[in-house]
N, C-alpha and C positions, 0 to 999 in steps of 0.2 A: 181421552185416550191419545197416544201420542202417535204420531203416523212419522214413517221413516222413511223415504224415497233414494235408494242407491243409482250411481251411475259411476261410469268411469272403467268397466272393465272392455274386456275384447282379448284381439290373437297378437301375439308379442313374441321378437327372435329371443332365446335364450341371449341375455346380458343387459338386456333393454329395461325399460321402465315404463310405468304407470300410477299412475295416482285415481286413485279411490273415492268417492266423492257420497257422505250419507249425508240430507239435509231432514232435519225436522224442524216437527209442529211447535215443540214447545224445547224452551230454555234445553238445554241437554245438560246444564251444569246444578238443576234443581233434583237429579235423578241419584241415585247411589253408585251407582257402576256406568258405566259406558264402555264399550270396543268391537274388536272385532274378530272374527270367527270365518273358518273357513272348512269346505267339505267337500276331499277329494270326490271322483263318482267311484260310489260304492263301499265309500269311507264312511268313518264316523265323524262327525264335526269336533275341531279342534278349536280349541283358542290361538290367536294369529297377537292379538295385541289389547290390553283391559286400563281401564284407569277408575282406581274407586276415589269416591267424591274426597277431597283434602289431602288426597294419593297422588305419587308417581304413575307413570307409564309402566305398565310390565309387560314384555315381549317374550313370545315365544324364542327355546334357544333356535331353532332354525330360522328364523330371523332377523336374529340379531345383527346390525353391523349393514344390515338392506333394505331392511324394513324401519318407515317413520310413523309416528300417531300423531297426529293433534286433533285442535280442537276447539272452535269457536261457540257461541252460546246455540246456534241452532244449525250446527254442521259440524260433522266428523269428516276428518281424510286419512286415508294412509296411501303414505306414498311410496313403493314399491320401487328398489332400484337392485340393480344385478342380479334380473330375475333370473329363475332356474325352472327345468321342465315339472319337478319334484313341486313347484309351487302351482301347478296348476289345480284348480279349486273353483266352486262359488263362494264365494265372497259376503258375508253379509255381517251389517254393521247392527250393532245392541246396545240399546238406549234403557235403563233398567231390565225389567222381562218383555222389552216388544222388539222383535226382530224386522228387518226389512227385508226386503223381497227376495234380493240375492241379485250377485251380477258376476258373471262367468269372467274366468281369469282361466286363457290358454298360453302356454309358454312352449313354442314349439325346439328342439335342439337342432 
């Protein structure tokens, strides 16, 4: 079972940046999907950023152009620049179907 350990969120002025940070247990490029997801409070969870195995990156459009994915064999990041309050969420990053724990992402105006 693969285990996913996120870090990297916190409180951020509207324009600023953060980087995202999911490491796993095992290879992350042995798995079919990878990315990441986020859920306003009392939203639904949205896809933020995905990459299926032998794929592109695919980004949400409200991301586009601020939002980065990559991707090392046992770490995911995304790095978060000219945040907006509208982006504030948890955060959590998906290694085939196992989720991490989540890491709060506040972007105050």
């Amino acid at each position: 079972q693969v285990q996913l350990v996120e870090s990297g969120g916190g409180l951020v002025q509207a324009g600023g940046s953060l980087r995202l940070s999911c490491v796993s247990s095992q290879n992350v490029f042995s798995f079919n999907t990878m990315g990441w997801y986020r859920q306003p409070s009392g939203k639904q969870r949205e896809l933020v950023a995905n990459q299926i195995r032998g794929g592109s990156t695919m980004l949400a459009d409200s991301v586009k152009g601020r939002f980065t994915f990559s991707a090392i064999a046992n770490k995911l990041s995304l790095q978060m620049d000219s945040l907006k309050p509208e982006d504030t969420a948890v955060y959590y990053c998906k290694v085939g179907d196992v989720w991490g724990q989540g890491t709060q992402v506040t972007v105050s105006s």
